[in-house]
C-alpha atoms as an extended CHARMM CRD file, in Angstrom:
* protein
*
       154  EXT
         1         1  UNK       CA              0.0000000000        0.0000000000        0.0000000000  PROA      1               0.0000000000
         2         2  UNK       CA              1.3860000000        3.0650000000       -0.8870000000  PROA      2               0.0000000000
         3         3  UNK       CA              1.1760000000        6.2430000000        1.6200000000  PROA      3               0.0000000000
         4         4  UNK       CA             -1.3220000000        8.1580000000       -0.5180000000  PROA      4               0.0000000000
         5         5  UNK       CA             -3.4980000000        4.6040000000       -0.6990000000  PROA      5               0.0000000000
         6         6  UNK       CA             -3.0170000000        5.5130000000        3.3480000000  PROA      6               0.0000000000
         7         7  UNK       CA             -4.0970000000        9.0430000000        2.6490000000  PROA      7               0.0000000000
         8         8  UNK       CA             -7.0080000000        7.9070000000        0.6110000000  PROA      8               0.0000000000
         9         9  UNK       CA             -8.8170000000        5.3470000000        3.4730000000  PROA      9               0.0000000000
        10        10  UNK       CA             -8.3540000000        8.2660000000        6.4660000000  PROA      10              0.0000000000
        11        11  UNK       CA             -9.9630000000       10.9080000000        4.3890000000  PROA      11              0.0000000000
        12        12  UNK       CA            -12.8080000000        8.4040000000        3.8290000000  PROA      12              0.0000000000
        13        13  UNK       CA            -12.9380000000        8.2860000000        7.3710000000  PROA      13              0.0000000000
        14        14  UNK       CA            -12.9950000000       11.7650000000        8.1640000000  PROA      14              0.0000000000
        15        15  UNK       CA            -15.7730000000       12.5590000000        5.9440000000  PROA      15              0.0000000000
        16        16  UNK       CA            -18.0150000000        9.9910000000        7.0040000000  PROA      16              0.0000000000
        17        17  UNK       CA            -17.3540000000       10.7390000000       10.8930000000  PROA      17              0.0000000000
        18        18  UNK       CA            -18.4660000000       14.2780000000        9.6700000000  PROA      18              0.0000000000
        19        19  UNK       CA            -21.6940000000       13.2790000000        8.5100000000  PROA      19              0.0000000000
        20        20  UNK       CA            -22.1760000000       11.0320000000       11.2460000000  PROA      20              0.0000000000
        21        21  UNK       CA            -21.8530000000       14.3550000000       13.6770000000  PROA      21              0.0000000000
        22        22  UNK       CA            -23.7990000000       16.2360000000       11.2130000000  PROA      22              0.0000000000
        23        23  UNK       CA            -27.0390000000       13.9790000000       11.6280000000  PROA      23              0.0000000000
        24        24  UNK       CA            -26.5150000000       13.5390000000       15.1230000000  PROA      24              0.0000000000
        25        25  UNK       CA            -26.3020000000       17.1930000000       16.0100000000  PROA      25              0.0000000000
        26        26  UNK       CA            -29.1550000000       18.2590000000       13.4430000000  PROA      26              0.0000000000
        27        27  UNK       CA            -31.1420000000       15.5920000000       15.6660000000  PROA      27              0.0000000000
        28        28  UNK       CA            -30.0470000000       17.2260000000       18.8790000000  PROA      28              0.0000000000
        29        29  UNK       CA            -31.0910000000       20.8330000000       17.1650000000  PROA      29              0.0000000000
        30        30  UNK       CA            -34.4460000000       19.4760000000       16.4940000000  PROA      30              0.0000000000
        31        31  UNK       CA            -35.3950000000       17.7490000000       19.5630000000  PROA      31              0.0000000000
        32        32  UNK       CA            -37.9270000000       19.4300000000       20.7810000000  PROA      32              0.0000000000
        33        33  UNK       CA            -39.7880000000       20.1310000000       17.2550000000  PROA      33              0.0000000000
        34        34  UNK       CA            -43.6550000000       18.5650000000       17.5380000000  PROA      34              0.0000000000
        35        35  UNK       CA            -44.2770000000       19.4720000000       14.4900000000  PROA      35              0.0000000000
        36        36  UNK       CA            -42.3820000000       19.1170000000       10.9070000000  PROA      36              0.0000000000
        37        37  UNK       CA            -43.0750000000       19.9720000000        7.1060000000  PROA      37              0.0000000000
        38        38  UNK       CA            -44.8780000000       16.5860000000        7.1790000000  PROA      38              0.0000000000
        39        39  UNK       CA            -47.0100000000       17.0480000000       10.0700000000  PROA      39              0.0000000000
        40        40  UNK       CA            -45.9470000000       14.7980000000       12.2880000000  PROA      40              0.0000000000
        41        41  UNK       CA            -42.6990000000       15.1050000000       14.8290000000  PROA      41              0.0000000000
        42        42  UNK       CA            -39.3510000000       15.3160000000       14.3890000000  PROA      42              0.0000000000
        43        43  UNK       CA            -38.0540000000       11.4440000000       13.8100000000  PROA      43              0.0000000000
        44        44  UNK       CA            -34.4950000000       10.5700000000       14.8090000000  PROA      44              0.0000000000
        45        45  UNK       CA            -32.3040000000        9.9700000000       11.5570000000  PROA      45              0.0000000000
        46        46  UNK       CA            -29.4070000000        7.2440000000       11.4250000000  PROA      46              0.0000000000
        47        47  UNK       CA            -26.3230000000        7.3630000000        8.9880000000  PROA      47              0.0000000000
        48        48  UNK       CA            -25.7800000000        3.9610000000        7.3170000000  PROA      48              0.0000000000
        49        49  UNK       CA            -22.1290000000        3.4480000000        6.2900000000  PROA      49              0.0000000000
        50        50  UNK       CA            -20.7000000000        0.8820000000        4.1300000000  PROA      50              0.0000000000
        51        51  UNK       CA            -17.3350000000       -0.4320000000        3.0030000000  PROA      51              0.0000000000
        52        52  UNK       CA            -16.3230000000       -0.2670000000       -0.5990000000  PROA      52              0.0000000000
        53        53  UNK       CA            -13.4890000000       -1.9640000000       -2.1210000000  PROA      53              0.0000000000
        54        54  UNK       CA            -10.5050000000       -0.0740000000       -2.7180000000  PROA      54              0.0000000000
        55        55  UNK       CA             -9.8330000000       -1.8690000000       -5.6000000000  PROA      55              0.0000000000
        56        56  UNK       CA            -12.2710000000       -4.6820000000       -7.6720000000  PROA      56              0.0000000000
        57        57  UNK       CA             -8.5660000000       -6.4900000000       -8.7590000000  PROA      57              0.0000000000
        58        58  UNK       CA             -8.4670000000       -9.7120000000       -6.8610000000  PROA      58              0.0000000000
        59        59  UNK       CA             -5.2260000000      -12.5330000000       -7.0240000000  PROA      59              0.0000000000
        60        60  UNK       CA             -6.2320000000      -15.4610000000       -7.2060000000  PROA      60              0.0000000000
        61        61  UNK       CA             -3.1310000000      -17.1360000000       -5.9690000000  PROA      61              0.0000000000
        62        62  UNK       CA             -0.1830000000      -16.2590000000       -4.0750000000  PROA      62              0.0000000000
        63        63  UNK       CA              1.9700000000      -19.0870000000       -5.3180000000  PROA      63              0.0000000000
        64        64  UNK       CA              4.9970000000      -17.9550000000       -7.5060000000  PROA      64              0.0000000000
        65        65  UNK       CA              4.7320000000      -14.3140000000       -7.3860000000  PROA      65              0.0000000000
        66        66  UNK       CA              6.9430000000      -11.5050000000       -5.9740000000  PROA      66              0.0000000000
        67        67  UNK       CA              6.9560000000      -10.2530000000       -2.3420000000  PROA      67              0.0000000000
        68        68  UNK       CA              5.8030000000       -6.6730000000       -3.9410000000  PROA      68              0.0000000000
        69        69  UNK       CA              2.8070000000       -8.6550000000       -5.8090000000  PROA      69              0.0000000000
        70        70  UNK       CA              1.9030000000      -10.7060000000       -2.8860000000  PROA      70              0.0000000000
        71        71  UNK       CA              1.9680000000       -7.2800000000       -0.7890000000  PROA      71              0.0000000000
        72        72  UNK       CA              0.0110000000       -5.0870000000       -3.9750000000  PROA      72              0.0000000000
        73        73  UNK       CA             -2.4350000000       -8.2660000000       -3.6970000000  PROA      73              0.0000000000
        74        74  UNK       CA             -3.0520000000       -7.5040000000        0.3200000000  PROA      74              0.0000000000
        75        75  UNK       CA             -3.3430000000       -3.9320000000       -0.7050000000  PROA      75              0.0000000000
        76        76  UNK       CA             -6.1140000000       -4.9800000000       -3.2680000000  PROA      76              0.0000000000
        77        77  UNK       CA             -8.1740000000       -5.6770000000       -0.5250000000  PROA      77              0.0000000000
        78        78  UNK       CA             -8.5140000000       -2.8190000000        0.9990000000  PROA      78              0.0000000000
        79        79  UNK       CA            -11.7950000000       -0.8660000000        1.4970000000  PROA      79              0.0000000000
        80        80  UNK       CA            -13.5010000000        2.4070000000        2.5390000000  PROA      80              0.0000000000
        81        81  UNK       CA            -15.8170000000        3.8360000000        4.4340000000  PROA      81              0.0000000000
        82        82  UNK       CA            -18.6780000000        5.8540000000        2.6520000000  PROA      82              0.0000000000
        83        83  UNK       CA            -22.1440000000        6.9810000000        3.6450000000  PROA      83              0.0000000000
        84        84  UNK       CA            -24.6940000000        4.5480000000        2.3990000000  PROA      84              0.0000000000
        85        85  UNK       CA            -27.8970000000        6.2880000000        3.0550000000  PROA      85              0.0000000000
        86        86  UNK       CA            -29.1660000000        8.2920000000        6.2350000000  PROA      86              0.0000000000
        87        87  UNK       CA            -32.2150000000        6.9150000000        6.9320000000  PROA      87              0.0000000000
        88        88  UNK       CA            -35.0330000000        7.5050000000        9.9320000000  PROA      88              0.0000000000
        89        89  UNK       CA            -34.6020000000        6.0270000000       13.4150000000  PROA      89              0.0000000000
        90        90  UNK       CA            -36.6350000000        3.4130000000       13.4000000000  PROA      90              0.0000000000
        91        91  UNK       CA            -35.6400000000        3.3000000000       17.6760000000  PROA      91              0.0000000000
        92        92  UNK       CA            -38.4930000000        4.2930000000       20.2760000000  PROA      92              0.0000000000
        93        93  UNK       CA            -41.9530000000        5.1420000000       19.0910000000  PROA      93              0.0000000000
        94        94  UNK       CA            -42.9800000000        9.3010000000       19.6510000000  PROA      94              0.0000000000
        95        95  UNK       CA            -43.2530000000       10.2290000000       23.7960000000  PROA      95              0.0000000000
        96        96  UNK       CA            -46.4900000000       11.6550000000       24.3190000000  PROA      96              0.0000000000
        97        97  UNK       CA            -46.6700000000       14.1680000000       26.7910000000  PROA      97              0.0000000000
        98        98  UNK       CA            -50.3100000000       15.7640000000       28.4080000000  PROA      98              0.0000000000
        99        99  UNK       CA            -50.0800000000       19.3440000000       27.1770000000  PROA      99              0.0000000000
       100       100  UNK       CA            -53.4920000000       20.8000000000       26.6140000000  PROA      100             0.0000000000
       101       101  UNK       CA            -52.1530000000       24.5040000000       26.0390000000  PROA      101             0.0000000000
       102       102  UNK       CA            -50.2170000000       23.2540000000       23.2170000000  PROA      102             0.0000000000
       103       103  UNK       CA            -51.0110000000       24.1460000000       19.8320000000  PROA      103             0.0000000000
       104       104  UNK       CA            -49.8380000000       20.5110000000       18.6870000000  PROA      104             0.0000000000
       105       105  UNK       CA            -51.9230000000       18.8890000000       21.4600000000  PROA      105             0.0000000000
       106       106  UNK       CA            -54.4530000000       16.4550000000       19.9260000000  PROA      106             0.0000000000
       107       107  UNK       CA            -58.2980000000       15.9400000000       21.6300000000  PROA      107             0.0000000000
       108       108  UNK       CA            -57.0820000000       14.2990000000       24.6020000000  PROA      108             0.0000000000
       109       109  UNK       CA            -54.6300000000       17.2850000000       25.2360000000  PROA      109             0.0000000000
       110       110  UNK       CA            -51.2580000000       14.4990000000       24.1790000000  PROA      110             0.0000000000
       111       111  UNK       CA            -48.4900000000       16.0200000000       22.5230000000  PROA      111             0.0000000000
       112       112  UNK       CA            -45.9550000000       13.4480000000       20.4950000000  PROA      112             0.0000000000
       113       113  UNK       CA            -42.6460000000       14.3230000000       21.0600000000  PROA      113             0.0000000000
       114       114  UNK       CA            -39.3590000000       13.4220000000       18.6430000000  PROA      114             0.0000000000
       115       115  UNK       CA            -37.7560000000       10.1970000000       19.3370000000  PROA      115             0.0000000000
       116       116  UNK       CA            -34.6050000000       11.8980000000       19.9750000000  PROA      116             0.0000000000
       117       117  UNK       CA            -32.7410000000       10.4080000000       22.6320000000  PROA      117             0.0000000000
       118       118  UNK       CA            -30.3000000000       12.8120000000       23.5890000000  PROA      118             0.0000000000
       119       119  UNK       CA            -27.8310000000       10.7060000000       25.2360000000  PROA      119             0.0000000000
       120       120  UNK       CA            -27.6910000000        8.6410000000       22.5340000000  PROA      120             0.0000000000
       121       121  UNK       CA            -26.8450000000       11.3170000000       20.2250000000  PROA      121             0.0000000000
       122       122  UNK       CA            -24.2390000000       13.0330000000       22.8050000000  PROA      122             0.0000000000
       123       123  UNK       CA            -22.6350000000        9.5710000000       22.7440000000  PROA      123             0.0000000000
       124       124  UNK       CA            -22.5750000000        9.2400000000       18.8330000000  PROA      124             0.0000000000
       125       125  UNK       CA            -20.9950000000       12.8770000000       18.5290000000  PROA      125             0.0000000000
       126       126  UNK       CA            -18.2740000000       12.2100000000       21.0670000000  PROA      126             0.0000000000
       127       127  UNK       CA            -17.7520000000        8.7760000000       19.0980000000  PROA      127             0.0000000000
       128       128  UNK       CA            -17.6440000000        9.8370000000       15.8090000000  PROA      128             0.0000000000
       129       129  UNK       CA            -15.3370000000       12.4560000000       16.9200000000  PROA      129             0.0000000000
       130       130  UNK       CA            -12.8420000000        9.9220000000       18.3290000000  PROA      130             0.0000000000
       131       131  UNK       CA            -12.9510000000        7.9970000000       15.4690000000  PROA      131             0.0000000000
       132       132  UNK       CA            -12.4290000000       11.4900000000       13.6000000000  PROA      132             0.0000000000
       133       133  UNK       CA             -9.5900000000       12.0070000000       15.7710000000  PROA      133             0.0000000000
       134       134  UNK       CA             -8.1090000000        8.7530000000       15.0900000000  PROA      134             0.0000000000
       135       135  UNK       CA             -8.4950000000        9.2340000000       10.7200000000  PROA      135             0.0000000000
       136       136  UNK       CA             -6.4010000000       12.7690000000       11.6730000000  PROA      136             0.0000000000
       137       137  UNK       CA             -3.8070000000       11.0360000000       13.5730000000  PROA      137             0.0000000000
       138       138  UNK       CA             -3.5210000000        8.0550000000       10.7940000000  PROA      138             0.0000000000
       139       139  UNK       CA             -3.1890000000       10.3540000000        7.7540000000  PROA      139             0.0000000000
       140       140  UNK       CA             -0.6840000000       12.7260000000        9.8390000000  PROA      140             0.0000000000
       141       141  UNK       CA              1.5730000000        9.7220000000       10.3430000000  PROA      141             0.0000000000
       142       142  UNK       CA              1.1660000000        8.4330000000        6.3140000000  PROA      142             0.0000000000
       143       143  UNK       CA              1.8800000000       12.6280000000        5.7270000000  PROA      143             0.0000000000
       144       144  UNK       CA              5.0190000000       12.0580000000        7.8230000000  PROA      144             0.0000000000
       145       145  UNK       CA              5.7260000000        9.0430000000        6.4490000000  PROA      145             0.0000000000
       146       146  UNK       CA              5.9370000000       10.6090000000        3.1280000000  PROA      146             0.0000000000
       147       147  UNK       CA              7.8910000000       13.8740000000        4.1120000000  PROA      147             0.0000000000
       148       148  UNK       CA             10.8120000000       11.2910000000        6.3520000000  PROA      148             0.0000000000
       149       149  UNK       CA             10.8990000000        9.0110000000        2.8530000000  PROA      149             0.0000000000
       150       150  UNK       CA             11.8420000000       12.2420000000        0.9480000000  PROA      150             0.0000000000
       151       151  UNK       CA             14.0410000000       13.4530000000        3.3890000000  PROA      151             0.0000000000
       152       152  UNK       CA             15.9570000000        9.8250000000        3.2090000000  PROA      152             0.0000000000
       153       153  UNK       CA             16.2330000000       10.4200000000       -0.8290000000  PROA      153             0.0000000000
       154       154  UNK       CA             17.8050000000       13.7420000000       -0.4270000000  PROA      154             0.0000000000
């Protein structure tokens, strides 16, 4: 694998984690919302990642070839992250809440709430933000990698 291959799978990384804090803080922001362009209340969203091949070249065998082959055939397997498809939460059902004075409040005075949990979503921001730290740290050591490999050719 070369370093920019190493380059390549972090930023992957870093821009799914960024979606992944994107839903959960537009979920966080909207917590409270009874009442949505659709009518009903704010549902929880979900990012769906999924890992795509690097590469689609496969080796069949390992027998005969060079170390560098047998290494580019590792590297073949390789994959990275993307974003799938962010779909609805399909967690807990709405909270319903007795608010009378509420606009949203229905004939038995129940409001339905989002199904926002926000613990949940605190945790999945200060996970996808470790695992966003963790992309930065990889590709800073592949950048390094690359700058100490050019130094040694000097």
């Amino acid at each position: 694998m070369n370093l920019l291959t190493a380059i390549d799978i972090s930023a992957t990384g870093i821009t799914a984690q960024r979606t992944r804090i994107n839903i959960a803080s537009m979920n966080l922001a909207n917590a409270d919302v009874t009442k949505t362009i659709d009518g009903g209340p704010y549902r929880a969203k979900s990012v769906v990642f999924e890992a795509v091949p690097l590469s689609t070249i496969e080796s069949d065998s390992s027998e005969g070839i060079s170390f560098k082959d047998q290494l580019d055939a590792q590297s073949q397997k390789l994959s990275v992250v993307k974003v799938a498809k962010i779909v609805d939460d399909p967690g807990p059902p709405f909270k319903e809440v007795y608010d009378p004075s509420n606009p949203e409040a229905d004939s038995r005075g129940m409001v339905k709430l989002p199904n926002v949990n926000v613990i949940e979503q605190m945790v999945d921001i200060m996970e996808a933000a470790r695992a966003y730290e963790a992309n930065i740290t990889a590709m800073n050591t592949a950048k390094s990698m690359a700058l100490k490999s050019l130094d040694i050719a000097r």
